[in-house]
C-alpha positions in Angstrom: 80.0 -158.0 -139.0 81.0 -160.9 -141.9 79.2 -163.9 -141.6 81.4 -167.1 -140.2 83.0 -169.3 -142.6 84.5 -172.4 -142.5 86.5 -174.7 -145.0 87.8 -177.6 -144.9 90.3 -179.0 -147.3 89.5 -183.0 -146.0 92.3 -184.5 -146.7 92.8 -185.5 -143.2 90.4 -185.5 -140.8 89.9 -182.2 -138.9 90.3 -181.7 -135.6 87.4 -182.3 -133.2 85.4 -184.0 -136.2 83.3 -187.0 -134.6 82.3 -190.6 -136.7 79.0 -191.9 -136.2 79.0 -195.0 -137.3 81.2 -194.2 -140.4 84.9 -195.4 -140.9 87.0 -192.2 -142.6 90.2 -192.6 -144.2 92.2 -190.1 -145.8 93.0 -191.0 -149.4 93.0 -189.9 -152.7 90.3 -189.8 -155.9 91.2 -189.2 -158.9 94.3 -186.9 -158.4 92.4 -185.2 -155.4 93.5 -185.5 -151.8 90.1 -186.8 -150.1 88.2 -188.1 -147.2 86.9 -191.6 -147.6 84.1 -192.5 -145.8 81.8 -195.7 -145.5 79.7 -197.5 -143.1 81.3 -199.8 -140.5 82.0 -203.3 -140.9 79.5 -203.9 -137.9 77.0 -201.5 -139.9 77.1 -203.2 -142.6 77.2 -206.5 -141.5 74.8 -206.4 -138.6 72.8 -203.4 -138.4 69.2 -203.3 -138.8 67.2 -200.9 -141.8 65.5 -197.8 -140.3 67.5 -198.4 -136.8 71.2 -198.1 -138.1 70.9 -196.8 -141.8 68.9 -196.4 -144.5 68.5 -192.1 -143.8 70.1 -192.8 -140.5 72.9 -190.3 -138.3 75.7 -192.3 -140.2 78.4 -189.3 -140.7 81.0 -187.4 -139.8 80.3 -184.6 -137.8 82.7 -181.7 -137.9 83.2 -178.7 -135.4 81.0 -176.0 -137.0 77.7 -174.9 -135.7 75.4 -173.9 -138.9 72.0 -172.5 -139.0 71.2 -170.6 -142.2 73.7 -170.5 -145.1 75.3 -172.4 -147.5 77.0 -175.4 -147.3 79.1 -177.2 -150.2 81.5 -180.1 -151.0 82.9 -182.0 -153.7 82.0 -185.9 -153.6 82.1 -189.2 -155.5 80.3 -191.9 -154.6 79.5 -195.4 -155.6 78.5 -199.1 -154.8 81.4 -201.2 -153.0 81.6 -204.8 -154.3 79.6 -205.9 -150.6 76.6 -203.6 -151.9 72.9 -204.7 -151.4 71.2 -204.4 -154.5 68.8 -201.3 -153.1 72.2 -199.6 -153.3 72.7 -196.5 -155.2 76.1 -195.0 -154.1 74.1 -192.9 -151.5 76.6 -189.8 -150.1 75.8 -185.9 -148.8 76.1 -183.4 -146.7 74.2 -183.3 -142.9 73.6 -180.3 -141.5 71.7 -179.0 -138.0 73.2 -182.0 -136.1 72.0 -181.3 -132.6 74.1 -182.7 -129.8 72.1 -185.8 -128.8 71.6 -186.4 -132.6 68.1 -186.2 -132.2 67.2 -184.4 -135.1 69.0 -183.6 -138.5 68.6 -182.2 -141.9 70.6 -184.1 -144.6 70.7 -183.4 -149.0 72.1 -186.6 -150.7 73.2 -187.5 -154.3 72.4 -191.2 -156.1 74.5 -191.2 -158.7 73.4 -195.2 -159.8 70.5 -192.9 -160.8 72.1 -190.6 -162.8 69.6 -189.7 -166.2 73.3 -190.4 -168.0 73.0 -193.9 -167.2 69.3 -193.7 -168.0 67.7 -195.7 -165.1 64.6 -196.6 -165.6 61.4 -194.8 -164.1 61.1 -194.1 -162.1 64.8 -194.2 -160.6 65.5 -191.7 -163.1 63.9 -189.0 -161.5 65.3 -189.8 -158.6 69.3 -188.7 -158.3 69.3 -186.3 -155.4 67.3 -186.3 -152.1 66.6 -184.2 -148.7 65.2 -185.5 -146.1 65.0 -184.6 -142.5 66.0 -187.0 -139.4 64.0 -188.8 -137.4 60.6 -188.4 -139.0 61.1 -187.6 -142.7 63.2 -190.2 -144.2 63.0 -191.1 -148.0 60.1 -193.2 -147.6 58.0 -191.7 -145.7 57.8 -188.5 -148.1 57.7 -190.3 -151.0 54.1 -192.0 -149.6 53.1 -188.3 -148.5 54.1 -186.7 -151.7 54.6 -189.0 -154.5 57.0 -187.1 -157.3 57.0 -184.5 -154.2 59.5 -181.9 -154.1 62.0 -183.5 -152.2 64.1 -185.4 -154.6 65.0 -184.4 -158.0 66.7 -186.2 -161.2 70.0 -184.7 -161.7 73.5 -186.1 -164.4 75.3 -187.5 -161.5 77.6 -190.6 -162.1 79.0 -193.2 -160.0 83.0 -192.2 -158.8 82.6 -189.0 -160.5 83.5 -185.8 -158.7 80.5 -183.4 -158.3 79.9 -180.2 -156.4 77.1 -180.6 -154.3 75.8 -177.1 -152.3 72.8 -176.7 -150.2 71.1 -173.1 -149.4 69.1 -173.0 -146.4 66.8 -170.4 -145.0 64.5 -171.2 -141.8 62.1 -172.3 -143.9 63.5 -173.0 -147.6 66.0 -175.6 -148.9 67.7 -175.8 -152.5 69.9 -177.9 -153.8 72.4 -177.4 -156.0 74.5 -180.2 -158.1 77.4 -178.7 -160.0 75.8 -176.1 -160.3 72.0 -176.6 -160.9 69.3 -175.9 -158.6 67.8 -180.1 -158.2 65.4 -180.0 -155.0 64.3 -176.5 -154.2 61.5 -176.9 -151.3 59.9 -176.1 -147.9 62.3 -176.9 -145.0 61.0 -179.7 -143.4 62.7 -178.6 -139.6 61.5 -175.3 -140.4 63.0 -172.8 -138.0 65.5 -175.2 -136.4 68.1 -174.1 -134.0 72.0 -174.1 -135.1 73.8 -177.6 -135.0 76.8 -179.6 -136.4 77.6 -180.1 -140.2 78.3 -183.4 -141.4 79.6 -185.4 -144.7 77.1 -188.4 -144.6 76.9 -191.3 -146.5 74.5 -194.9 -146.6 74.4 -198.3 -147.2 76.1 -200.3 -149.4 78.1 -197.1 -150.4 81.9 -195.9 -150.2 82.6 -192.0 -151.0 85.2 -189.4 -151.7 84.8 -186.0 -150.2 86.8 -183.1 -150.8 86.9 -179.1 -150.3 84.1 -178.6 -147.7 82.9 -174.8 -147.1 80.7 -173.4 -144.8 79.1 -169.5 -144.8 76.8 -169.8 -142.3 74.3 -166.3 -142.1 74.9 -163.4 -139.4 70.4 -163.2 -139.9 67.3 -165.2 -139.4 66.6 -165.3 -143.1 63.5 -166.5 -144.4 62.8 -167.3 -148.1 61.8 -163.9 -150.4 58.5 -163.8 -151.1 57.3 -162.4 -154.6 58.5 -159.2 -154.9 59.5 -158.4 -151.6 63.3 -157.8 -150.9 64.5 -160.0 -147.7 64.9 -157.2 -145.2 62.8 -153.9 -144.5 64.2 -150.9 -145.5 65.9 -148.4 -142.9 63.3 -145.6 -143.2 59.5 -146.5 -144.4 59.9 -147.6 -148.0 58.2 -149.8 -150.4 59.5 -152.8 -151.5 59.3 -153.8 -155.4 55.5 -154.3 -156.9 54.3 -158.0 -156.7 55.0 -159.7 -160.0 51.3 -161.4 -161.4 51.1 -165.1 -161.2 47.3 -165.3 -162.3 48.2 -166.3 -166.1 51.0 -168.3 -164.9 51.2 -172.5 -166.1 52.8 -174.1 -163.1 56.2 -174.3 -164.5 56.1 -170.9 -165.8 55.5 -169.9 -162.1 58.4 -172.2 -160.4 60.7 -170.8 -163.0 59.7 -166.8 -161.8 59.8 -167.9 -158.2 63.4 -169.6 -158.2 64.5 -166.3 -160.5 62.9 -164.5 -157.6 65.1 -166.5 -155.2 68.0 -166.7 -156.5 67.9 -162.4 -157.3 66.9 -162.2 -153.4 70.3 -164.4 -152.4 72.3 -162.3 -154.6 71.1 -159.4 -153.3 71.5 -160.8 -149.5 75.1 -161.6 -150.2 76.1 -158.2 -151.7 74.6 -156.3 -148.7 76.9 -158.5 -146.5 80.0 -158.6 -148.6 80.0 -155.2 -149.9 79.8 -154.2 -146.0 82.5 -156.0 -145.3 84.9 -155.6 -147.9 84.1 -152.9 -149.6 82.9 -152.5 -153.7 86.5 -152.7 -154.8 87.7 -155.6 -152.6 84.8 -157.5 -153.7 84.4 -159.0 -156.2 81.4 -161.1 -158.5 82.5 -164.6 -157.7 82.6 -164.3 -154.4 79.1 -163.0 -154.0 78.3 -165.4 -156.4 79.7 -168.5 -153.8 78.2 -167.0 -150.7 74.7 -166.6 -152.2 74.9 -170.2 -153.4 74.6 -169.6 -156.9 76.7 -169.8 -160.3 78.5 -166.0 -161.2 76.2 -166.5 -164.7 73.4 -166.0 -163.0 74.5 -162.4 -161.3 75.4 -161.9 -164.7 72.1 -162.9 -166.3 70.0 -160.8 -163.2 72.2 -157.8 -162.4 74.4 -157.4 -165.8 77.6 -156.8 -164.0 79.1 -156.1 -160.4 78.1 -152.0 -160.5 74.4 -153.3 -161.6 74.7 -155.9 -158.6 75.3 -152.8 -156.2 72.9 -150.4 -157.7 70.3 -153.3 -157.4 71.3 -153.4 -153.7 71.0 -150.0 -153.0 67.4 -149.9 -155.0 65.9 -152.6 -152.9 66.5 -151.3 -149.9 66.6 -147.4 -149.8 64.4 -146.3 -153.4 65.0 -143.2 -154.9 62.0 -143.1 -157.5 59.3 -144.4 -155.4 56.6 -142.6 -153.2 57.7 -142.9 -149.7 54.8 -143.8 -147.1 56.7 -142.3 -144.1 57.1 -138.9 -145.9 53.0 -138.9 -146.9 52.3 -139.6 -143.3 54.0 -137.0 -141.9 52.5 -134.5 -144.1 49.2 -136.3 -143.5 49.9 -135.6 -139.4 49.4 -139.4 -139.0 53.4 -139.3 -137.5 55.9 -137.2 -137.0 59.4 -136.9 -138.6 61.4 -137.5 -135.6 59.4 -140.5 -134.5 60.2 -141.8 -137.7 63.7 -141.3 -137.4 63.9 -143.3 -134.2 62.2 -145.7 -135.0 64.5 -146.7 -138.0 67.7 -146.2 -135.7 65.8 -148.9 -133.7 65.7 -151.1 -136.6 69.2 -150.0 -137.5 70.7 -151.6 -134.0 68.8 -154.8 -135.2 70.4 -155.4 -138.6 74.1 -154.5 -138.4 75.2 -155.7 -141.6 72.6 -153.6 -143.5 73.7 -150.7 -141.7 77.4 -151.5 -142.4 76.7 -152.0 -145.8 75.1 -148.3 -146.2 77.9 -146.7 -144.1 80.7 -147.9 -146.4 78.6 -147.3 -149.8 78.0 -143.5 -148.2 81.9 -142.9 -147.4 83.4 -144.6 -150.2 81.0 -142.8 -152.8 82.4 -139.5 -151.4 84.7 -139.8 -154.4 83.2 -139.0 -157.9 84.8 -142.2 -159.6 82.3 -144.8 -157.4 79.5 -146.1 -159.0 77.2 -145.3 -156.0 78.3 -141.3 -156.1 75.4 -140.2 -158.0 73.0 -142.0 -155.6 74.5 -140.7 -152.5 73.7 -137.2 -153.7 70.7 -137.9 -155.3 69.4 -139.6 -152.2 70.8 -137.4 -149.3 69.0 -134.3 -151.8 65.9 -136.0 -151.5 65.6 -137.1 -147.7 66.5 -133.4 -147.0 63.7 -132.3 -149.6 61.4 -134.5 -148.8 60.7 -134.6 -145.1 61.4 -130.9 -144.7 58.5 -130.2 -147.6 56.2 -133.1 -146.1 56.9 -131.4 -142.3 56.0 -128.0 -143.7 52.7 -129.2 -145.0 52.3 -130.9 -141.6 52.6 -127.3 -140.0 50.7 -125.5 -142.3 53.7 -123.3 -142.8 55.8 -122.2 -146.1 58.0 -119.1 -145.2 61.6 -119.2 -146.4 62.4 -118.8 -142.8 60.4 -121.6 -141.6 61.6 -123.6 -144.7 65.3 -122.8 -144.1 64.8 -123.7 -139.9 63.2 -127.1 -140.6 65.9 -127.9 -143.8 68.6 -127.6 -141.1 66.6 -129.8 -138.5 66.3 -132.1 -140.9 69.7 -131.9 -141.9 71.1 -132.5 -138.4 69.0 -135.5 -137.5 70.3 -137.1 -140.3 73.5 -136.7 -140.2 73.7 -137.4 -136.7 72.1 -140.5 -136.8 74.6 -141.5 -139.9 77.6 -140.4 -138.1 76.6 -142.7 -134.6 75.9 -145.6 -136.9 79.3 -145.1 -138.3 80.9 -144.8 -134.4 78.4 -147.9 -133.4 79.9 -150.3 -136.1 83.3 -149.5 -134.6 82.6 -149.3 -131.2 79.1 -151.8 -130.4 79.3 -150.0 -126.7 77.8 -146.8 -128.1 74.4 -145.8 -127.4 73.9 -145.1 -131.0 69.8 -145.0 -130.2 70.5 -142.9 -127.3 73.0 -140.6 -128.6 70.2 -140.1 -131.9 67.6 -139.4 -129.0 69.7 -136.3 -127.2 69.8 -134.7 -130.5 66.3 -135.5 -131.3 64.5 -133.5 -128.2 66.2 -130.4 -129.7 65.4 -131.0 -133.5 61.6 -131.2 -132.0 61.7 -127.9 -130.5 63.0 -126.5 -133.4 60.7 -127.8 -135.7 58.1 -126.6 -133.5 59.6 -123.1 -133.1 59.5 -122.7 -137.1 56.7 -120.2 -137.9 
């Protein structure tokens, strides 16, 4: 299961797109077939501040229905020659549009307060902005927070193109401007249900927008927390060790959590695209563009496309790590097939994950694929390790007993493997029920062992 994606060229207006309160015009900036969009004449001559703009629903709203993901565009914005002098060029992107326009989440650029024109304070630190309609407009969080997280300086210029990106999560924004994370912060409509993408512009303004694309998640994503990969792995593992924070100046620490992000994005997106396209028919940039992040940075975290995979494959089934499940079935806290179902429970909750293992394990079948060595390596230590850990559980250690619970092991496995490979074709099969038929018999062959 791929995760829906959407693009739009703009240089028309797409089909079933909807202006609030915006005039669009198709045109072109700069060489660069575009949308131009600005307030109406009746906006701008007679509408009121707070009521019909000023962080207002002043877009247009396309056909897409976004949640989590990333969304990014090229603008240009700037003053028209009718501009109140408050006027900054304001022009964005809109996103969770509901369908009463009741609530909306929109990230913005200034470009009149670009630190290359060096505006002075404290406009200069104030170039890019999120807010969140109706009850979070600029304003209002700059008297909750002042020099609060939600706007950010950023070398933007008026009727220059940029490439403006925003990452959500259910409860994380960051913003991106050619680039370079600006605003990175708390989502204000944390948890908010899917809605309509929109390119949005303010008063006083008249923009260009171009190339518009949409990846919008197939998971409730959440943002990483320190050390943690995003997901749970399949079958009881540990995550990676909490990194220390207590010696940590403030900055120091932003700069380790936004690494932390943007390794947990990266890490999302090759999960999902690997899946989908396999390791060959993917490649760097694109993981790069669907976790919202620049290819040097996958370079700078991962070292290259095979280190991208193996770092994958790490975070979410370890190799060199103690495994809890295994120590509690030897401790007869649980027992082995228990565990099993329960992870092909989880399994039929995450799809892509479980894509993403079944098309490492069958395309590593060949010796020339980066993942071959940890296919064997791993299958030789789930075999190993729960049969050992179930014959301490049993208090037995014949080679009779060993060689009867090895090939228990060994067909709960691989029958759990090969329905998850006949559920991602088929979604009607009852891969947990299928994995349960098999598992009555593994039980009472473990328990016949002596």
């Amino acid at each position: 299961m791929s995760a829906a994606r959407w693009s739009f060229p703009l240089d028309s207006v797409p089909d079933g797109a909807q202006a609030r309160s915006v005039r669009v015009d198709p045109d072109v900036h700069q060489g660069t077939g575009a949308l131009r969009v600005r307030l109406t004449a009746a906006v701008e001559r007679d509408g009121v501040p707070g009521v019909d703009y000023i962080d207002q629903p002043t877009f247009l709203a396309l056909p897409v229905h976004f949640r989590t993901g990333r969304i990014e565009v090229s603008v240009a914005a700037e003053t028209h020659a009718d501009a109140p002098e408050y006027a900054r060029g304001f022009a964005g992107i809109a996103f969770g549009i509901d369908d009463a326009v009741g609530t909306f989440e929109c990230v913005y650029i200034r470009p009149c307060n670009g630190t290359g024109l060096l505006p002075p304070p404290p406009r200069d630190r104030h170039a890019v902005q999120y807010f969140a309609y109706p009850d979070w407009s600029f304003d209002v969080l700059r008297e909750r927070w002042p020099d609060g997280p939600h706007e950010s300086p950023a070398d933007v210029r008026p009727g220059q193109w940029h490439r403006l990106a925003v990452s959500v999560t259910d409860d994380h924004v960051a913003v991106e401007v050619d680039g370079i994370v600006t605003v990175d912060t708390v989502r204000l409509h944390r948890g908010a249900p899917s809605g309509a993408v929109g390119i949005w512009v303010d008063i006083g303004t008249r923009a260009w927008f171009a190339d518009l694309y949409v990846s919008e998640s197939t998971r409730r994503l959440t943002t990483p927390t320190w050390g943690g990969a995003r997901r749970a792995p399949v079958v009881g593992t540990l995550g990676r060790q909490p990194i220390g924070r207590g010696t940590m100046s403030p900055r120091a620490e932003s700069i380790a959590q936004q690494g932390e992000l943007t390794r947990a994005a990266a890490l999302d997106a090759a999960v999902e695209l690997f899946g989908a396209n396999g390791y060959r028919g993917t490649s760097l940039n694109q993981i790069a563009r669907a976790a919202g992040v620049v290819q040097s940075a996958l370079h700078h975290h991962f070292g290259s496309k095979e280190g991208l995979l193996a770092a994958a494959l790490e975070a979410h089934y370890p190799t060199g790590q103690h495994r809890p499940d295994m120590a509690a079935i030897a401790a007869g806290e649980t027992d082995f097939v228990d565990e099993m179902l329960r992870a092909v429970r989880h399994n039929v909750d995450d799809p892509v994950l479980v894509r993403f293992f079944s098309v490492m394990t069958g395309e590593s079948l060949t010796e020339d694929h980066p993942a071959h060595a940890f296919f064997e390596e791993r299958y030789r230590r789930v075999r190993h390790g729960f049969t050992e850990a179930i014959l301490r559980a049993r208090g037995v250690a014949g080679p009779s007993a060993r060689g009867r619970i090895d090939r228990a092991v060994t067909v709960l496995v691989g029958t759990s493997d090969g329905l998850q490979m006949q559920w991602l074709r088929d979604p009607s099969v009852d891969l947990v029920g299928g994995v349960e038929l098999v598992a009555d018999l593994v039980r009472a062959e473990i328990a016949a062992a002596r």
